[in-house]
mmCIF file as Biopython writes it, N, C-alpha, C and O atoms, coordinates in Angstrom:
data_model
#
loop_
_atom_site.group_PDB
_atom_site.id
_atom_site.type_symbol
_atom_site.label_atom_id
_atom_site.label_alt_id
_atom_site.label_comp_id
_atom_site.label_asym_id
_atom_site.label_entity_id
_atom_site.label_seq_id
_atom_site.pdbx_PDB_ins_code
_atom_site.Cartn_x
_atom_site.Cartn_y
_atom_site.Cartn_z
_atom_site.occupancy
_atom_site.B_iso_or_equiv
_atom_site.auth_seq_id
_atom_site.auth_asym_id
_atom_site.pdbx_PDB_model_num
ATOM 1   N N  . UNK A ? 1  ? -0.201  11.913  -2.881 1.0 0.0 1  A 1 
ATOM 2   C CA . UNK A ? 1  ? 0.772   11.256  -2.037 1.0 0.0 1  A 1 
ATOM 3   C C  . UNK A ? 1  ? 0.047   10.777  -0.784 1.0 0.0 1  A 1 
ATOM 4   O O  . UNK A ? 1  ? -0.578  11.508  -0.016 1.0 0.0 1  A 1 
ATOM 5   N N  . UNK A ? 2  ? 0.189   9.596   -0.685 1.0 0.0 2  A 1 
ATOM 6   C CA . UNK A ? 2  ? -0.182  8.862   0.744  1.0 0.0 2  A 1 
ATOM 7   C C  . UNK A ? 2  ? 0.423   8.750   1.791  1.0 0.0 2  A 1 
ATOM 8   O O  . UNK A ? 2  ? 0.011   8.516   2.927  1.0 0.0 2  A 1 
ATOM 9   N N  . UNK A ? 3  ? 2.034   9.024   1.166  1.0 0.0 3  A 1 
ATOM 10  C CA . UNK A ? 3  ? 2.765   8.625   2.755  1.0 0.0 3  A 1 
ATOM 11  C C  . UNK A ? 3  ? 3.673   9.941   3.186  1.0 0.0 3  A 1 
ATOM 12  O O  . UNK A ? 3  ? 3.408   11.001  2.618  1.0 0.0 3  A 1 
ATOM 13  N N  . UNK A ? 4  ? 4.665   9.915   4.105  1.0 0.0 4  A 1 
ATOM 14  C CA . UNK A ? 4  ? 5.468   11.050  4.379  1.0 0.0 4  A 1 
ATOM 15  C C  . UNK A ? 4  ? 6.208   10.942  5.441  1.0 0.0 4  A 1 
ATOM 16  O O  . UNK A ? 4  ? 5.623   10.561  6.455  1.0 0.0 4  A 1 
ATOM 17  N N  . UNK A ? 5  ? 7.818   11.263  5.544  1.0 0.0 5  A 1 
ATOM 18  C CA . UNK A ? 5  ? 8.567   10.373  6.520  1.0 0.0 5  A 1 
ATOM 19  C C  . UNK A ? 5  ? 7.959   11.030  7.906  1.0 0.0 5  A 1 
ATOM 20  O O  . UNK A ? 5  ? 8.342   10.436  8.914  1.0 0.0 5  A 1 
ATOM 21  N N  . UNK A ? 6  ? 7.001   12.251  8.156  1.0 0.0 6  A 1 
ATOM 22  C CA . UNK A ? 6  ? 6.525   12.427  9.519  1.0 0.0 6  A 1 
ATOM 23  C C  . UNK A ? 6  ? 5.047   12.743  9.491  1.0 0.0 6  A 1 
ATOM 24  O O  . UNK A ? 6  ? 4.489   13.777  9.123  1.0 0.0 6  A 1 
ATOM 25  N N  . UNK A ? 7  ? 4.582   11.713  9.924  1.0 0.0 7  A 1 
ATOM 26  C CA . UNK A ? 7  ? 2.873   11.585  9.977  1.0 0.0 7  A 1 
ATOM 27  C C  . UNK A ? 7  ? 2.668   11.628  11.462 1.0 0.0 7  A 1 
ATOM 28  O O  . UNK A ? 7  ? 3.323   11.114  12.368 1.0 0.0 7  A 1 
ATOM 29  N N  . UNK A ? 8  ? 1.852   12.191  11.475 1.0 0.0 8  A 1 
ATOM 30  C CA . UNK A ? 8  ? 0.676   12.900  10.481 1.0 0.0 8  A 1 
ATOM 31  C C  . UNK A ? 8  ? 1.654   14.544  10.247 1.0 0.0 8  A 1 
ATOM 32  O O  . UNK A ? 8  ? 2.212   15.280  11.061 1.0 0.0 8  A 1 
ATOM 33  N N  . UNK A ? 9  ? 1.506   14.599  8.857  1.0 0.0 9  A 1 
ATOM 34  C CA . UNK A ? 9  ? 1.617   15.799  7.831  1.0 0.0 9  A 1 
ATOM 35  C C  . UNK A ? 9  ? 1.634   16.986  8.788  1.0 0.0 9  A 1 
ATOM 36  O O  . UNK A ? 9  ? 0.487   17.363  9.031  1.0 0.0 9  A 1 
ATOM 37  N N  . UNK A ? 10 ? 2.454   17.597  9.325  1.0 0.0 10 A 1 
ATOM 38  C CA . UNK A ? 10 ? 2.678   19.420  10.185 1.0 0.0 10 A 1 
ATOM 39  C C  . UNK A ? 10 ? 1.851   19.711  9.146  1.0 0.0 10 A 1 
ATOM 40  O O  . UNK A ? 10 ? 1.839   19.217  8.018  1.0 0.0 10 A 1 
ATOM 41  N N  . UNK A ? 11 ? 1.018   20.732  9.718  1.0 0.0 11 A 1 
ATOM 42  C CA . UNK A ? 11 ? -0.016  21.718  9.516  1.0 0.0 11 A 1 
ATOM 43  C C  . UNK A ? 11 ? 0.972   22.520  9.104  1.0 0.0 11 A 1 
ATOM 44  O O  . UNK A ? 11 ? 0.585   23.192  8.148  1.0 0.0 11 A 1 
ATOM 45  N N  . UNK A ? 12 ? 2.341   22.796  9.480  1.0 0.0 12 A 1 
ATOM 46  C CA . UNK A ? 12 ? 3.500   23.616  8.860  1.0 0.0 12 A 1 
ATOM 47  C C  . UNK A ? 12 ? 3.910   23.314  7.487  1.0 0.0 12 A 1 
ATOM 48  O O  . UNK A ? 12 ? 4.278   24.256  6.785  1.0 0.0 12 A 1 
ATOM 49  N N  . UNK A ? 13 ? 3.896   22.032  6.971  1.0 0.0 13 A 1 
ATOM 50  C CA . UNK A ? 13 ? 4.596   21.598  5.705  1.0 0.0 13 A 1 
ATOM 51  C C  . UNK A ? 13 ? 3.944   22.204  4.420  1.0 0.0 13 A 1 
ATOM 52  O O  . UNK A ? 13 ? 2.794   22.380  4.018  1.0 0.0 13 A 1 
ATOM 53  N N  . UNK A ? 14 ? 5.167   22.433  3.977  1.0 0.0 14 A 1 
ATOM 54  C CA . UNK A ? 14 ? 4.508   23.343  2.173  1.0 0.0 14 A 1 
ATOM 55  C C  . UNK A ? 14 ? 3.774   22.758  1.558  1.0 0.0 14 A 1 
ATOM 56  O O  . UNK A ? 14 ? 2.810   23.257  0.977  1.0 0.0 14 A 1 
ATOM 57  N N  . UNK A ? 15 ? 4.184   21.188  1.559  1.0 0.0 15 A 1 
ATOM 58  C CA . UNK A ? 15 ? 3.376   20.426  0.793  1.0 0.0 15 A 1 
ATOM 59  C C  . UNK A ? 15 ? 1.461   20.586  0.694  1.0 0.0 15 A 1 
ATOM 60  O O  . UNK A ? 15 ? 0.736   20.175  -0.211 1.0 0.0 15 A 1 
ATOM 61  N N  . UNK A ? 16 ? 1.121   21.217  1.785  1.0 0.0 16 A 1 
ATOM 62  C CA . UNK A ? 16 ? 0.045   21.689  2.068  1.0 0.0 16 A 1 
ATOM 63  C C  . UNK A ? 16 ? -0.603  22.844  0.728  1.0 0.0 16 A 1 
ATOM 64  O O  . UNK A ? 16 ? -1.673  22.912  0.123  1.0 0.0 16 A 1 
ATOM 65  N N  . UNK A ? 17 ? 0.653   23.614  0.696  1.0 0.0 17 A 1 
ATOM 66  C CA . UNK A ? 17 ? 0.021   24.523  -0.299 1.0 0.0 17 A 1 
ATOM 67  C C  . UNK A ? 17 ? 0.583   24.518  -1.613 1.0 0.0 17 A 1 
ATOM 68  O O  . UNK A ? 17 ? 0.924   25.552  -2.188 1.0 0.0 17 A 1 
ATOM 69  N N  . UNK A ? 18 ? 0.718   22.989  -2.261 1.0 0.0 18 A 1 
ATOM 70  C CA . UNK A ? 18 ? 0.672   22.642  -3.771 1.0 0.0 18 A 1 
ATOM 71  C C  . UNK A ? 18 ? -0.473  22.455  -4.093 1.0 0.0 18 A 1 
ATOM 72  O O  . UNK A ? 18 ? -1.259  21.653  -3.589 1.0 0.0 18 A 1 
ATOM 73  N N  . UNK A ? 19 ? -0.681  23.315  -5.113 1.0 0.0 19 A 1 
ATOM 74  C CA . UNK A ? 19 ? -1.651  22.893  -6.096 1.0 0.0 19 A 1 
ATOM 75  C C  . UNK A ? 19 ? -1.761  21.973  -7.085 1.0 0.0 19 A 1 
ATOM 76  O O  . UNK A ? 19 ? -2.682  21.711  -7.859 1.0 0.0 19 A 1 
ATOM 77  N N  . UNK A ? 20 ? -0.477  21.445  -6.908 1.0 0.0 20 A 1 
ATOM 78  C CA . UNK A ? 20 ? -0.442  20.013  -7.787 1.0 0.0 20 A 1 
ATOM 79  C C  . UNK A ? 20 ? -0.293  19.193  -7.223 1.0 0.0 20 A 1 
ATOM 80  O O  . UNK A ? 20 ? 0.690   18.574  -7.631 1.0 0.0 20 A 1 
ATOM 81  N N  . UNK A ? 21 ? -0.875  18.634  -6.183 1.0 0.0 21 A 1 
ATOM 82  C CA . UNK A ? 21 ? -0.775  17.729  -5.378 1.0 0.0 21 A 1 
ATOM 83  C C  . UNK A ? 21 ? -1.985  17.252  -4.473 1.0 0.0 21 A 1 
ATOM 84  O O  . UNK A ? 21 ? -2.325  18.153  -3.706 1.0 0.0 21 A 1 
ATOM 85  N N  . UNK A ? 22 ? -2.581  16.327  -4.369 1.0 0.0 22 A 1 
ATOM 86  C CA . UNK A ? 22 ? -3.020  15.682  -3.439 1.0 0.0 22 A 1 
ATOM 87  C C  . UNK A ? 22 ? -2.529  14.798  -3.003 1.0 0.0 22 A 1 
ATOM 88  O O  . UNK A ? 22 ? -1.719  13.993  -3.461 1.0 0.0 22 A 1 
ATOM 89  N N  . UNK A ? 23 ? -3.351  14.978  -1.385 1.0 0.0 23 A 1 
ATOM 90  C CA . UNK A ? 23 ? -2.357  14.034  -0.120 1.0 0.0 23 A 1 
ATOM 91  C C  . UNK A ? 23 ? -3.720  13.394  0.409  1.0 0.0 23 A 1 
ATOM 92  O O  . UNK A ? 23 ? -4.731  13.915  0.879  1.0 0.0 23 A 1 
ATOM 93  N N  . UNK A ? 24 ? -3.422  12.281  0.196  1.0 0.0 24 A 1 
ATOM 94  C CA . UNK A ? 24 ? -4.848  11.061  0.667  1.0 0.0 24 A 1 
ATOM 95  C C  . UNK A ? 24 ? -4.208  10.380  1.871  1.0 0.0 24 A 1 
ATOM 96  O O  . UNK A ? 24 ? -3.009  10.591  2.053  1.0 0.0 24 A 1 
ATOM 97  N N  . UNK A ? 25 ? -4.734  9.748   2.544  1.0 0.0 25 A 1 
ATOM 98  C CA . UNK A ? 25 ? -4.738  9.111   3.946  1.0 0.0 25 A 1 
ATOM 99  C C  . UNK A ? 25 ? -4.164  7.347   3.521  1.0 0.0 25 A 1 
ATOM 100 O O  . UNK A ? 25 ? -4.725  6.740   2.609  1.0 0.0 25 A 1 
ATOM 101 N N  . UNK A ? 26 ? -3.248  6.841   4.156  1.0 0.0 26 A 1 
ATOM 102 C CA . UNK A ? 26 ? -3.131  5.895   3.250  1.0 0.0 26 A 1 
ATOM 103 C C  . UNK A ? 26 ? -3.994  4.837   2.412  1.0 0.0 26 A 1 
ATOM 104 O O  . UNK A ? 26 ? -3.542  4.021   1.610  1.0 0.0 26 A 1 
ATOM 105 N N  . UNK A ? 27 ? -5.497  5.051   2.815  1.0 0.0 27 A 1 
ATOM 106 C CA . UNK A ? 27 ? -6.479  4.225   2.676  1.0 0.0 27 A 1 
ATOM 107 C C  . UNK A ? 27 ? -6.890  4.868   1.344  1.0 0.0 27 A 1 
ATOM 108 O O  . UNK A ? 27 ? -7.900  4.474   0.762  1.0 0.0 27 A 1 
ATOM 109 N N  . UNK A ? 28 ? -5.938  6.087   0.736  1.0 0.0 28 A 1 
ATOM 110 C CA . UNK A ? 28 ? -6.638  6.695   -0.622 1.0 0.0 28 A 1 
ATOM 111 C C  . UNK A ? 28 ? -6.908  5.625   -1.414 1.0 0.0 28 A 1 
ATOM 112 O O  . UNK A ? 28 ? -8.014  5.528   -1.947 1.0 0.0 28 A 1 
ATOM 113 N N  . UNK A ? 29 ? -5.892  4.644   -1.601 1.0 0.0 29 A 1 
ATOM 114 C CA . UNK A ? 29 ? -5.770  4.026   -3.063 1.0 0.0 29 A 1 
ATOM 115 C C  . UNK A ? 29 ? -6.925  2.489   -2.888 1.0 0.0 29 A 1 
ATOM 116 O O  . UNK A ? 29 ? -7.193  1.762   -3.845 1.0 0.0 29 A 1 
ATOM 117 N N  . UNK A ? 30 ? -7.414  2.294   -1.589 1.0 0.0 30 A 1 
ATOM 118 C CA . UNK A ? 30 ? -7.798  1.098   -1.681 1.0 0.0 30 A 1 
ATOM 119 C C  . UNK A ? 30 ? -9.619  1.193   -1.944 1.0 0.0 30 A 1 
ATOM 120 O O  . UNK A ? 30 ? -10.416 1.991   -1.451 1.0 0.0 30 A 1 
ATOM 121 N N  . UNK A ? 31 ? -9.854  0.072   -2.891 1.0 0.0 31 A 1 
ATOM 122 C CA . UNK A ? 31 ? -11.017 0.227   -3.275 1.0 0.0 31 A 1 
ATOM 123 C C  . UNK A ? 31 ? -12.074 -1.386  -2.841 1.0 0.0 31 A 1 
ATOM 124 O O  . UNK A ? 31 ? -11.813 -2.129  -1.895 1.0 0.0 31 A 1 
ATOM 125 N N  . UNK A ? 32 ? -12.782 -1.502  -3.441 1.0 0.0 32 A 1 
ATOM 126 C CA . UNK A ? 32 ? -13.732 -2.827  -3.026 1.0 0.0 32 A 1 
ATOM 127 C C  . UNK A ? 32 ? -13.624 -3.550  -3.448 1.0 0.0 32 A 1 
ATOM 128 O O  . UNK A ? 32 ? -14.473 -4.416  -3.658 1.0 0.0 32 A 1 
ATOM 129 N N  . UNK A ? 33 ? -12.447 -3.531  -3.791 1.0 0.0 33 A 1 
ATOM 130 C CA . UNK A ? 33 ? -11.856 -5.401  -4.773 1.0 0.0 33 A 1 
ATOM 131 C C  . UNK A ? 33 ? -10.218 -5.347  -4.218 1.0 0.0 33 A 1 
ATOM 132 O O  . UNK A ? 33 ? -9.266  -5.958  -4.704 1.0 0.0 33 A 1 
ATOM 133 N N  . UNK A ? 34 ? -10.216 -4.398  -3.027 1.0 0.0 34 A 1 
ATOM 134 C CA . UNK A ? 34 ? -8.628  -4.507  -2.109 1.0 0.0 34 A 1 
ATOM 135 C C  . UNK A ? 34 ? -8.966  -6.005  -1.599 1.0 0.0 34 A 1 
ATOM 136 O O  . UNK A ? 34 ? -8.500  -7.029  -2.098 1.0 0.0 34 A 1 
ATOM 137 N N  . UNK A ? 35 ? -9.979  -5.930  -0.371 1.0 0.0 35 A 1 
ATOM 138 C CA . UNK A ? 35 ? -9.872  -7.137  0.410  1.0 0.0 35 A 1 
ATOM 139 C C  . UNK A ? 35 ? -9.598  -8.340  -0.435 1.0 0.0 35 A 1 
ATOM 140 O O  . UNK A ? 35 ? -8.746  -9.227  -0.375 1.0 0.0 35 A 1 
ATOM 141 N N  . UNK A ? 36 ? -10.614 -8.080  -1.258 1.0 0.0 36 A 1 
ATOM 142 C CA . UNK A ? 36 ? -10.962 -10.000 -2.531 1.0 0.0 36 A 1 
ATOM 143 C C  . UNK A ? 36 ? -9.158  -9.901  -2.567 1.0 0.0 36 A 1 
ATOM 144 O O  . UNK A ? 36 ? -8.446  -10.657 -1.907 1.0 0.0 36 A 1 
ATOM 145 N N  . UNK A ? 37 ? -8.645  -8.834  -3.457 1.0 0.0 37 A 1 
ATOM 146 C CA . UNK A ? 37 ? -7.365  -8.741  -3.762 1.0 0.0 37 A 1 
ATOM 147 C C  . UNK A ? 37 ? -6.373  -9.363  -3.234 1.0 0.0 37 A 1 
ATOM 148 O O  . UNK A ? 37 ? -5.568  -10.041 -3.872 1.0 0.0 37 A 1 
ATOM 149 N N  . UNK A ? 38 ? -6.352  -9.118  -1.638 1.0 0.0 38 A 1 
ATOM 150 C CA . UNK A ? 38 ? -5.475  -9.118  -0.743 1.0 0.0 38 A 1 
ATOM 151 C C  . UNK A ? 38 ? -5.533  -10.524 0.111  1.0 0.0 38 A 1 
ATOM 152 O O  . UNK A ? 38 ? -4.712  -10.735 1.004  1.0 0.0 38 A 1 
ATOM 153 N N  . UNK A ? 39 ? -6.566  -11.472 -0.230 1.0 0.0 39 A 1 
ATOM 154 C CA . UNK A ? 39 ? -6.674  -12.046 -0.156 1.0 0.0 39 A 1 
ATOM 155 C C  . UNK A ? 39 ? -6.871  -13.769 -0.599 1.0 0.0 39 A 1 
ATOM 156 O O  . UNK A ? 39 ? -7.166  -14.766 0.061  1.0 0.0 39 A 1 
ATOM 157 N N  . UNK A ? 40 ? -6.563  -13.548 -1.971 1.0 0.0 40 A 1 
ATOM 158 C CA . UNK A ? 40 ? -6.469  -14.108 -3.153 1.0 0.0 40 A 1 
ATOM 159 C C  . UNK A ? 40 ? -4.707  -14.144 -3.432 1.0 0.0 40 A 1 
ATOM 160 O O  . UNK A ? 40 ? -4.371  -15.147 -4.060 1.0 0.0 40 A 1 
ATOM 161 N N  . UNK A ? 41 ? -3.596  -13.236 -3.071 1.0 0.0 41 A 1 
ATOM 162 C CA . UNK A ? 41 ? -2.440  -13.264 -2.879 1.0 0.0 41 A 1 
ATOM 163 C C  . UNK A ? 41 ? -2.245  -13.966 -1.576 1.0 0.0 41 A 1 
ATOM 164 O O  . UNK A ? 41 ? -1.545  -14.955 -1.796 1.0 0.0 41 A 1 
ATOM 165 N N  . UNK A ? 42 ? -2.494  -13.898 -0.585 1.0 0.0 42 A 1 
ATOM 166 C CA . UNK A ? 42 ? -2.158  -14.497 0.324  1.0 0.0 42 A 1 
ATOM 167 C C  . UNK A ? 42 ? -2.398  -16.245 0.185  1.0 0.0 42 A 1 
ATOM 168 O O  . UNK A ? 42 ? -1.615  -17.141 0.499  1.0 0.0 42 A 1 
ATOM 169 N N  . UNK A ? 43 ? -3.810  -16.343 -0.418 1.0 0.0 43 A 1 
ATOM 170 C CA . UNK A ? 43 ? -3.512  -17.593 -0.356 1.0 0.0 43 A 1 
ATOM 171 C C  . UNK A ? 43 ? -2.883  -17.845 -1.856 1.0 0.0 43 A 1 
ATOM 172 O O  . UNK A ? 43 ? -2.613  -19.043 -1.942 1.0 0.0 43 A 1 
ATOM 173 N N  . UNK A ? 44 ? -2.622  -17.293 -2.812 1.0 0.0 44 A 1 
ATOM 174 C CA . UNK A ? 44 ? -1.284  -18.013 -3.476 1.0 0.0 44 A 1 
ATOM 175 C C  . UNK A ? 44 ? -0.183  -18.268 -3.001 1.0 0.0 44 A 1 
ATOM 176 O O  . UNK A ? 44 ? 0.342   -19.360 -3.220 1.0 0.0 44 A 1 
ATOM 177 N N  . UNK A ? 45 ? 0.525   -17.135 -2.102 1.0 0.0 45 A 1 
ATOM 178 C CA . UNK A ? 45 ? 1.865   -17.064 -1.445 1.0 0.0 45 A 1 
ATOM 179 C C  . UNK A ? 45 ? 1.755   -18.554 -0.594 1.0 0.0 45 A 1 
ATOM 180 O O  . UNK A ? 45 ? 2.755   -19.251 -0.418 1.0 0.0 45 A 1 
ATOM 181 N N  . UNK A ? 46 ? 0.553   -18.892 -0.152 1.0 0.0 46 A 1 
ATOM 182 C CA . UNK A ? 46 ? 0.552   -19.835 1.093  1.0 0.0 46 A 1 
ATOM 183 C C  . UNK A ? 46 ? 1.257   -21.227 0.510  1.0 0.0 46 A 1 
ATOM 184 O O  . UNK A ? 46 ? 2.268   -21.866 0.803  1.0 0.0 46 A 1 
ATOM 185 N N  . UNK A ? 47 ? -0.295  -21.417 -0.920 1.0 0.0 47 A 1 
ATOM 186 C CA . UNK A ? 47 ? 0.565   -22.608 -1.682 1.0 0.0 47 A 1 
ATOM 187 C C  . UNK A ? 47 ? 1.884   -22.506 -2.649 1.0 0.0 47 A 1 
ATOM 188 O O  . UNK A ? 47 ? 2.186   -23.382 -3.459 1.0 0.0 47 A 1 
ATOM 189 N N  . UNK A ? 48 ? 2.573   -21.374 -2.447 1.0 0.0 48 A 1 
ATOM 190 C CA . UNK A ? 48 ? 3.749   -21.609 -2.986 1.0 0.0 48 A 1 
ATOM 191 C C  . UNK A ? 48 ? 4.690   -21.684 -1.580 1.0 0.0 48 A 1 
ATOM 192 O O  . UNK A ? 48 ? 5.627   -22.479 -1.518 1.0 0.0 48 A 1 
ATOM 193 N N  . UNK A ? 49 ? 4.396   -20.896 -0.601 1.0 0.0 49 A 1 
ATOM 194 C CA . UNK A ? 49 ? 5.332   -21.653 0.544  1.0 0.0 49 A 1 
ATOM 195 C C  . UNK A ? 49 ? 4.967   -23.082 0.824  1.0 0.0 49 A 1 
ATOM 196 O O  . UNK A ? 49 ? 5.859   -23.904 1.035  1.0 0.0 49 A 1 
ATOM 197 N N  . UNK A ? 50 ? 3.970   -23.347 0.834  1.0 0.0 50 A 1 
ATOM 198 C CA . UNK A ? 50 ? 3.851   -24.931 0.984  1.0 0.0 50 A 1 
ATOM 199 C C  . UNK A ? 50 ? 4.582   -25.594 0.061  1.0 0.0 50 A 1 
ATOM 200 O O  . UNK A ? 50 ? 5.212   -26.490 0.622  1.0 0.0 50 A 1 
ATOM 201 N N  . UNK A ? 51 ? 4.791   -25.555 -1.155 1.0 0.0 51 A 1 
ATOM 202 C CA . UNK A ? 51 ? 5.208   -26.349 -2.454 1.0 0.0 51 A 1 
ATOM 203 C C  . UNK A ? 51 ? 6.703   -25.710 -2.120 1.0 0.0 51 A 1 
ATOM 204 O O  . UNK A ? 51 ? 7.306   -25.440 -3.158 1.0 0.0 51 A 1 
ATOM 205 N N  . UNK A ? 52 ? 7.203   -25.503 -1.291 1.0 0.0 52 A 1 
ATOM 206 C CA . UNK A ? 52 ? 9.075   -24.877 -1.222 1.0 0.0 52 A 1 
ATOM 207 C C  . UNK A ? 52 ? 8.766   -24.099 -2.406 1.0 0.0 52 A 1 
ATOM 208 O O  . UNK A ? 52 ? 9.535   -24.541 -3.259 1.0 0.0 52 A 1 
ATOM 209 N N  . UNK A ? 53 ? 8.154   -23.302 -2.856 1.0 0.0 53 A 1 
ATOM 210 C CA . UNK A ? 53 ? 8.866   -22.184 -4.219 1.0 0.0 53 A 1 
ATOM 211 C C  . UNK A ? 53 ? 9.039   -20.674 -3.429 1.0 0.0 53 A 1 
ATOM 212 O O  . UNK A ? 53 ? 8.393   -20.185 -2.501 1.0 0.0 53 A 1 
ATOM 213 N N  . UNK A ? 54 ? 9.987   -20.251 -4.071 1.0 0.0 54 A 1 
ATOM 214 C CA . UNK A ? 54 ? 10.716  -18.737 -2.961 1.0 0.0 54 A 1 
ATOM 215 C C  . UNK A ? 54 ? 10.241  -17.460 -3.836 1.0 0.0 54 A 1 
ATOM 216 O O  . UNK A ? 54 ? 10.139  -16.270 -3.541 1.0 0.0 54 A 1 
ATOM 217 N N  . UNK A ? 55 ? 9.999   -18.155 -4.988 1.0 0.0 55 A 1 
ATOM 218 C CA . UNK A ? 55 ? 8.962   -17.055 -5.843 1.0 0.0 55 A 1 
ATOM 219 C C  . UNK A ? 55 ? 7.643   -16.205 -5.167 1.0 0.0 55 A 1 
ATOM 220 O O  . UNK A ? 55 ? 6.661   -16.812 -5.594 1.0 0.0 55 A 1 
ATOM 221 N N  . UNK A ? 56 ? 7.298   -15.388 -4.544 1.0 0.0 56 A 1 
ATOM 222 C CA . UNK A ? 56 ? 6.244   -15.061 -4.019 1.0 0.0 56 A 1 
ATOM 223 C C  . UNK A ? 56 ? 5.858   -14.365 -4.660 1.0 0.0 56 A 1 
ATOM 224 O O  . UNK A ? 56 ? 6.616   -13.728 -5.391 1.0 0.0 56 A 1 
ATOM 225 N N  . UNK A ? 57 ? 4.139   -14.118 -4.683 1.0 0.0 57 A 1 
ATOM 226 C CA . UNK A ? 57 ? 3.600   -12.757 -5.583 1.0 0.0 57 A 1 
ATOM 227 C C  . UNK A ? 57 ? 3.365   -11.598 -4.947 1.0 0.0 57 A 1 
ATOM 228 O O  . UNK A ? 57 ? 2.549   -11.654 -4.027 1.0 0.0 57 A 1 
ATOM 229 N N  . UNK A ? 58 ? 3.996   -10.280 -5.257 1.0 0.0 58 A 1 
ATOM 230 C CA . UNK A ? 58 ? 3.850   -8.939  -4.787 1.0 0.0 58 A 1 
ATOM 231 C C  . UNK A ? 58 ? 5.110   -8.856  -3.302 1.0 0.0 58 A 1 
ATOM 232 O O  . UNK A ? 58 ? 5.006   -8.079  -2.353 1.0 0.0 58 A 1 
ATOM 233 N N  . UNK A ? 59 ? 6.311   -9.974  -3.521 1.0 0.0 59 A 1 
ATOM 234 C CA . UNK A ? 59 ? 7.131   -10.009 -2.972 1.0 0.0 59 A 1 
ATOM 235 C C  . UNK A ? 59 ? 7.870   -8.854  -2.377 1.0 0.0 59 A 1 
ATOM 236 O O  . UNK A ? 59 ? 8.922   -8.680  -2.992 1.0 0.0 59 A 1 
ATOM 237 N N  . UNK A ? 60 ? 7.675   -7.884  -1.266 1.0 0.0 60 A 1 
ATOM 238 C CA . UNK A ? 60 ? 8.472   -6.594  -0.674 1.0 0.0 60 A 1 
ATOM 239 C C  . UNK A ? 60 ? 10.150  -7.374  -0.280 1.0 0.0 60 A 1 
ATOM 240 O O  . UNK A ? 60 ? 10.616  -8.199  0.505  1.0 0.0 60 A 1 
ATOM 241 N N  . UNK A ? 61 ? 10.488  -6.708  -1.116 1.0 0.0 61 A 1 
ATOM 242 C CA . UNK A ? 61 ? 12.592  -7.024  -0.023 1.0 0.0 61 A 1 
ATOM 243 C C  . UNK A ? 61 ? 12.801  -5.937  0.368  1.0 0.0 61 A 1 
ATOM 244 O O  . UNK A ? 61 ? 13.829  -5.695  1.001  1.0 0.0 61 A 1 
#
């Protein structure tokens, strides 16, 4: 788990002492093809806002 509604994680919280669980920093999941990634969506989103389409890729509502 990366996230948690009170960050940084109490040194109090149980979640601390699961053994089925790891808790990564939100930067756990990103690797060396994030940036290329993240950047390769953006400029699709760009030319579909340019072209009026409301379709976006990796769209958050």
């Amino acid at each position: 788990i990366d996230h948690f509604n009170d960050e940084p994680l109490p040194v109090s919280s149980p979640f601390w002492a699961l053994d089925n669980l790891i808790i990564t920093p939100h930067t756990g999941g990103e690797t060396r093809k994030y940036e290329e990634n993240v950047i390769d969506i953006l400029w699709q989103n760009l030319q579909r806002l340019w072209n009026n389409q409301s379709d976006l890729v990796n769209q958050v509502i």
